[in-house]
C-alpha positions in Angstrom: 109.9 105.7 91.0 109.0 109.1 91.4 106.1 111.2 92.3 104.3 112.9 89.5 103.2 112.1 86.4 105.6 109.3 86.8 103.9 108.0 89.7 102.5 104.3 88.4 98.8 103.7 87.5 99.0 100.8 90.2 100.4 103.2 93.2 97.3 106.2 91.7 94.7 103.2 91.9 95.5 102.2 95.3 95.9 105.6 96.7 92.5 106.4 95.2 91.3 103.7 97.0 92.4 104.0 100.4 91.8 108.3 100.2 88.1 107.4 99.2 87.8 104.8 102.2 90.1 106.9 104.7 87.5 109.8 104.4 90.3 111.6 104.5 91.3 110.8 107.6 94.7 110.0 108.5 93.4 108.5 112.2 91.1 106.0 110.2 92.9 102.7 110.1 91.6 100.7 106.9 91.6 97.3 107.1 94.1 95.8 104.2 91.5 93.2 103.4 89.1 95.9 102.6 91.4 97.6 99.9 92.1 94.3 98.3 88.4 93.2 98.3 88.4 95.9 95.5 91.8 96.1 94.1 91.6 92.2 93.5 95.6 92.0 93.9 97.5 89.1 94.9 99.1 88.7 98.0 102.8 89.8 96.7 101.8 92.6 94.5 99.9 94.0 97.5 102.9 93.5 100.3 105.1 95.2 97.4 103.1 98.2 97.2 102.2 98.7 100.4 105.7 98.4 101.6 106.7 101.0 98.5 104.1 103.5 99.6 105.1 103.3 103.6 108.6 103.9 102.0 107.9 107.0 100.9 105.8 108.2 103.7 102.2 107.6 101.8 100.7 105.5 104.6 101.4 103.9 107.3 101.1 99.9 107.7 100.1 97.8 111.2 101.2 94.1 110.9 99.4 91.1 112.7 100.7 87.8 112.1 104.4 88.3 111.4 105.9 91.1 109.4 104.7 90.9 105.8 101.4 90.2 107.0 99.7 93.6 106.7 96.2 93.9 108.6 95.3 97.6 108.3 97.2 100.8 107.0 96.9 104.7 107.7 96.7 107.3 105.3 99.7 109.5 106.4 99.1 113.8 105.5 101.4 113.2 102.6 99.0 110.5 101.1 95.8 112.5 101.8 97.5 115.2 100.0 98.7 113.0 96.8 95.1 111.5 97.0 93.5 114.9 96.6 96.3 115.6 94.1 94.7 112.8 92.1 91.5 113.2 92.4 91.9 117.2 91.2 94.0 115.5 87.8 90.7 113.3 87.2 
């Protein structure tokens, strides 16, 4: 997966998500349960992207529980700037 016009619908939804809750922000930890609350995802599809995303430096993830349970996430600069990349497109 690439980034661009290639990027998946899923990864744009979820980045559009946690740039409008970040407030642009890449100190403002976002609680995962928060994101999900709108994205409606299921567990697996969520640790999957979330895991993606931190792969390519989009965010950053804090675990609680064990390490695939995610309990709040950063925005890194790179995601703010593909989020207002995004939002520009709209």
């Amino acid at each position: 997966m690439i980034i661009g016009s290639e990027f998946s619908k899923k990864y744009q939804r979820f980045l559009k998500v946690t740039g409008s809750l970040s407030q642009e922000d890449t100190s403002k930890w976002i609680p995962v349960k928060k994101i999900n609350a709108t994205l409606e995802w299921d567990r697996i599809e969520i640790k999957h992207v979330l895991e993606y995303l931190e792969e390519l430096g989009l965010i950053n993830t804090k675990t609680i529980g064990g390490p695939l349970l995610y309990g709040h996430i950063t925005l890194t600069e790179s995601g703010i700037e593909k989020y207002k990349n995004l939002i520009e497109q709209e």
